[in-house]
C-alpha positions in Angstrom: -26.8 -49.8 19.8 -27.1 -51.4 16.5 -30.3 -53.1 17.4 -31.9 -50.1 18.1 -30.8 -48.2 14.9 -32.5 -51.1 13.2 -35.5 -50.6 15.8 -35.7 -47.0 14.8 -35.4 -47.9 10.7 -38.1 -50.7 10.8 -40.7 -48.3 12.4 -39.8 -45.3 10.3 -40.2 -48.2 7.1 -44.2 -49.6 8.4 -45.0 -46.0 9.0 -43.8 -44.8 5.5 -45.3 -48.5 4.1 -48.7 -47.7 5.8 -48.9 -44.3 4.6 -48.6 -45.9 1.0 -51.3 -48.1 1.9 -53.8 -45.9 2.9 -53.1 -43.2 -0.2 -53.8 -46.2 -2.5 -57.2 -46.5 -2.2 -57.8 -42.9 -2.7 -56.1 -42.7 -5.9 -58.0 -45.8 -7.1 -61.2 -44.3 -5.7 -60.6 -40.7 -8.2 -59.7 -43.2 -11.0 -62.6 -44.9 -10.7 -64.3 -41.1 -10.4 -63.0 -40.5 -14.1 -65.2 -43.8 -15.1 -68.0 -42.3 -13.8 -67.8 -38.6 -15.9 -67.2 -37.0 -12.5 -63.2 -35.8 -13.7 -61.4 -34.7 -17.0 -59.2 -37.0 -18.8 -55.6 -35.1 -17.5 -56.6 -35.6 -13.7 -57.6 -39.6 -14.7 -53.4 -39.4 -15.7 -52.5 -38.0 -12.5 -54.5 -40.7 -10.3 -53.3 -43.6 -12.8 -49.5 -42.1 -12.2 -49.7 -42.1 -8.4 -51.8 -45.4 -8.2 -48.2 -46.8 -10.6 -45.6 -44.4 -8.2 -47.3 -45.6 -5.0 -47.0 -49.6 -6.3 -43.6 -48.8 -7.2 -42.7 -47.2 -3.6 -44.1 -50.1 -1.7 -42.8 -53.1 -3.7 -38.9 -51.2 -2.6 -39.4 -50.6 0.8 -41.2 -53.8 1.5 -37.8 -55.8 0.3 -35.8 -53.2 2.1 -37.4 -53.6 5.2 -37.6 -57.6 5.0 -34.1 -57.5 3.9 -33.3 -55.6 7.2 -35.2 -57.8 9.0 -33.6 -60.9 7.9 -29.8 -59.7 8.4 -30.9 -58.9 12.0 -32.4 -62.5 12.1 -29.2 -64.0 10.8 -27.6 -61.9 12.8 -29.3 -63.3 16.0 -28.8 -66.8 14.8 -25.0 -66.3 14.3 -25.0 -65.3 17.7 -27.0 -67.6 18.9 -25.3 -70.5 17.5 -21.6 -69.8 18.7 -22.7 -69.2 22.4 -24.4 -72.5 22.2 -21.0 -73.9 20.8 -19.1 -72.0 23.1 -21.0 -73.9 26.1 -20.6 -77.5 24.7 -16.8 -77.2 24.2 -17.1 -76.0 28.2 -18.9 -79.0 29.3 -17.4 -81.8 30.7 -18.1 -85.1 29.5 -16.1 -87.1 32.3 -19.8 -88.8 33.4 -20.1 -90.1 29.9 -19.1 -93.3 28.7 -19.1 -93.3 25.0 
């Protein structure tokens, strides 16, 4: 149940980073418009803003979701590591000579 709540966040967090990704380029291609002569000064502030806004967006929700991703890692090491415990204190070393 858990995993799947985490399933369902990760994909909601590469569409949402993807989406940033692609707007990007637009805004840098109207900056670069205003460079040109092609747009006034005030809509050069308004692509400069979002290219800022949209940096600012994906540098949070990339550590979000690689801090997500992580726990669950730990989490899946955690777990991994006591079953394998669990099965060596259940084996029986009476072949063994130490």
């Amino acid at each position: 149940m858990l995993l799947l709540f985490y399933l369902d966040v990760s994909l909601l967090m590469i569409v949402f980073q993807e989406s940033l990704r692609v707007i990007n380029p637009l805004f840098i291609a109207g900056l670069l418009r205003f460079f040109e002569k092609k747009t006034p000064l005030s809509e050069a502030y308004l692509y400069a803003t979002g290219i800022f806004v949209v940096s600012l967006l994906l540098t949070f929700t990339h550590h979000a979701y690689f801090f997500s991703l992580q726990r669950i890692g730990f989490h899946i090491r955690a777990g991994t590591c006591g079953l394998m415990y669990k099965k060596v204190i259940e084996m029986h070393f009476g072949g063994f000579a130490l």
